[in-house]
LOVO-918671 format. One record per residue (C-alpha): residue number from 1; residue in one letter; x, y, z; chain. Coordinates in nm, 3 decimals, m for minus. Each point is the difference from the previous one (the first is absolute). Example, Ala and Ser with C-alpha at 12.3 -4.5 7.8 and 13.67 -1.06 7.14 Angstrom:
BEGIN
{1, A, {1.230, m0.450, 0.780}, A}
{2, S, {0.137, 0.344, m0.066}, A}
END
This chain:
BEGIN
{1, X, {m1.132, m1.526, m0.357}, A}
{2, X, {m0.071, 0.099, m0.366}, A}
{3, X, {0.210, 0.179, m0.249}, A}
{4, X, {m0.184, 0.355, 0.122}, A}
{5, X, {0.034, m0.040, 0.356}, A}
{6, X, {0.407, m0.114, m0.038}, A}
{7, X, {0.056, 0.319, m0.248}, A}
{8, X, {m0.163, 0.281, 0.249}, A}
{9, X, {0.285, m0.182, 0.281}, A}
{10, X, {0.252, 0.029, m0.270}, A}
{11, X, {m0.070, 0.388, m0.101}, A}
{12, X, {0.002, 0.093, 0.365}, A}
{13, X, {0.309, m0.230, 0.080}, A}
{14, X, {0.173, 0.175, m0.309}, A}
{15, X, {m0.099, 0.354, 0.119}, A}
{16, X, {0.078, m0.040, 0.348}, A}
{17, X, {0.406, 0.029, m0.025}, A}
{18, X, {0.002, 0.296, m0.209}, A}
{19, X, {m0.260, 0.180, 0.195}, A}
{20, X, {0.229, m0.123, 0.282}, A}
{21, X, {0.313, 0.159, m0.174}, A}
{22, X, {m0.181, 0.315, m0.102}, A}
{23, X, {m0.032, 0.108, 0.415}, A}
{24, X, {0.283, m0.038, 0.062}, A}
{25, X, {0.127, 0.181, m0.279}, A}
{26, X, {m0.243, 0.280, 0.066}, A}
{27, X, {0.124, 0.012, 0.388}, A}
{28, X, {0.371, 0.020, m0.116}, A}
{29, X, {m0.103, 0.251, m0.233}, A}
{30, X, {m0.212, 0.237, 0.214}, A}
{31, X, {0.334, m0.043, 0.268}, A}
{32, X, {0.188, 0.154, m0.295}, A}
{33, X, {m0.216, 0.236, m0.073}, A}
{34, X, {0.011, 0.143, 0.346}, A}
{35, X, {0.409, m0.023, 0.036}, A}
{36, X, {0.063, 0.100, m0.330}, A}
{37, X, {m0.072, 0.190, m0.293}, A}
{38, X, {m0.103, m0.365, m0.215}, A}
{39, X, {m0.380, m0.003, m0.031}, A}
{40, X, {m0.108, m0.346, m0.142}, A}
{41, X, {m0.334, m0.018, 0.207}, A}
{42, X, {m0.262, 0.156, m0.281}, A}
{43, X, {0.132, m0.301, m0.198}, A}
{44, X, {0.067, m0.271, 0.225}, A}
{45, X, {m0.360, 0.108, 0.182}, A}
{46, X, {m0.160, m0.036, m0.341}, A}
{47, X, {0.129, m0.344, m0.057}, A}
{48, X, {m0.089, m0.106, 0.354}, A}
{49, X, {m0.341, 0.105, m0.037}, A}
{50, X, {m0.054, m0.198, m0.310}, A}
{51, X, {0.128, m0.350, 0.116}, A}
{52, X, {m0.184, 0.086, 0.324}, A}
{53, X, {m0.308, 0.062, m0.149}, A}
{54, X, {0.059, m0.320, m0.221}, A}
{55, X, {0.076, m0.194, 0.300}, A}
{56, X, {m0.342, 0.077, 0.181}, A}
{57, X, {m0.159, m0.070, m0.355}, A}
{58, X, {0.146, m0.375, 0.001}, A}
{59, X, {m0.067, m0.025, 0.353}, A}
{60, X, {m0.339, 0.109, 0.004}, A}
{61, X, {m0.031, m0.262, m0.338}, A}
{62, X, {0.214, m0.283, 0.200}, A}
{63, X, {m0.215, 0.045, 0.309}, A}
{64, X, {m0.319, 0.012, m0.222}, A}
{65, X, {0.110, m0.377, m0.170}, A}
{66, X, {0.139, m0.170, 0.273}, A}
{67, X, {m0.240, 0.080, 0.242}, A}
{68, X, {0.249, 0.078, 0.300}, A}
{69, X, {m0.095, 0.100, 0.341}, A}
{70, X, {m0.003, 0.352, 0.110}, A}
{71, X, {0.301, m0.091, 0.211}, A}
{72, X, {0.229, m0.130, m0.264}, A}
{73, X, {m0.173, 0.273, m0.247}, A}
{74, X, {0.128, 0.283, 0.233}, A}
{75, X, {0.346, m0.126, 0.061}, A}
{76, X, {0.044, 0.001, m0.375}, A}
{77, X, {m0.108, 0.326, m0.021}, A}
{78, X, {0.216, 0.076, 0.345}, A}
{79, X, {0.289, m0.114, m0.180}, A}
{80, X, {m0.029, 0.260, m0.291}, A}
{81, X, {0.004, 0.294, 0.219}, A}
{82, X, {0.306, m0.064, 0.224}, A}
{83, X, {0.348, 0.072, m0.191}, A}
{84, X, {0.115, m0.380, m0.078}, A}
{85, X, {m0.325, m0.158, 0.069}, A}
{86, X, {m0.045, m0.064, m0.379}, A}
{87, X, {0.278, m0.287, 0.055}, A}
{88, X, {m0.144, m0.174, 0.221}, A}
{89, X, {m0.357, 0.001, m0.158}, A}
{90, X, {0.207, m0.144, m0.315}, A}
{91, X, {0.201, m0.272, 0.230}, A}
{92, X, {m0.399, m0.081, 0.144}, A}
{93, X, {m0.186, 0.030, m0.363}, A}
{94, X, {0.281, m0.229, m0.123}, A}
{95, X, {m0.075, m0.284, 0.210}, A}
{96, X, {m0.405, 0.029, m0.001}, A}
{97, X, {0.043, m0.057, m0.352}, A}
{98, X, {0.227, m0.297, 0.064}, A}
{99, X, {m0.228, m0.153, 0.243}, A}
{100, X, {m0.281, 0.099, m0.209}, A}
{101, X, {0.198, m0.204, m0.308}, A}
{102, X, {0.060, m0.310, 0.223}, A}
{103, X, {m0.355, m0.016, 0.118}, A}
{104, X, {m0.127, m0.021, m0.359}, A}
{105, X, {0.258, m0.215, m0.083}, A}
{106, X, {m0.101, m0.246, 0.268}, A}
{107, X, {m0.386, 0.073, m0.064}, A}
{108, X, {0.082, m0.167, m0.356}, A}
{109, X, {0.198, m0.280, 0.109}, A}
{110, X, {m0.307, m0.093, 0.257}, A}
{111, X, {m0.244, 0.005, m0.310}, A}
{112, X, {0.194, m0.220, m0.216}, A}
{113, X, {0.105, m0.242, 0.246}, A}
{114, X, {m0.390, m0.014, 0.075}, A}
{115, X, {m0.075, 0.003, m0.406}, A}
{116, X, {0.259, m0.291, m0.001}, A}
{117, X, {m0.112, m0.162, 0.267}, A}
{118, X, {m0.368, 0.036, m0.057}, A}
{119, X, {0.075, m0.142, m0.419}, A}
{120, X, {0.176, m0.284, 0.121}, A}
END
């Protein structure tokens, strides 16, 4: 994975709880808005629009890098529209990039065992 690749899973993993956070908030407040006199939603609905639309902007750029398969490109995207799917695409981004760390980690080792092995 290079540097490009690991920063489009990191803007969408960094995204994805506050998008997350912003639904709910904008469910609570159109609940409030209907049982009370406190109307938060023009706010709260302008904030969740932004982070949403930023979401499907990393996504679209994640999806684009690391070359994911319509399924796992569509339960990403799945995730951002249900109320607190945007912590479980963070809990799921977290560890691809952990895996994807490992494997280059181990991809390294392999070529200077074989550098080693191959000078000696």
């Amino acid at each position: 994975m290079d540097i490009k690749t690991a920063s489009a899973l990191r803007r969408l993993r960094l995204v994805s709880a506050p998008e997350a956070v912003s639904f709910l908030l904008l469910l609570v407040c159109s609940v409030l808005k209907r049982t009370t006199d406190f109307n938060a939603v023009p706010v709260m609905g302008a904030i969740h629009g932004v982070l949403f639309i930023l979401y499907v902007v990393f996504w679209l750029d994640a999806w684009n890098r690391t070359r994911w398969d319509v399924k796992r490109a569509a339960l990403y995207f799945a995730l951002s529209v249900l109320p607190a799917g945007g912590f479980f695409a963070e809990r799921k981004l977290k560890q691809e990039a952990e895996d994807a760390v490992s494997a280059v980690i181990a991809a390294r080792a392999r070529k200077e065992s074989a550098t080693e092995g191959a000078g000696a």
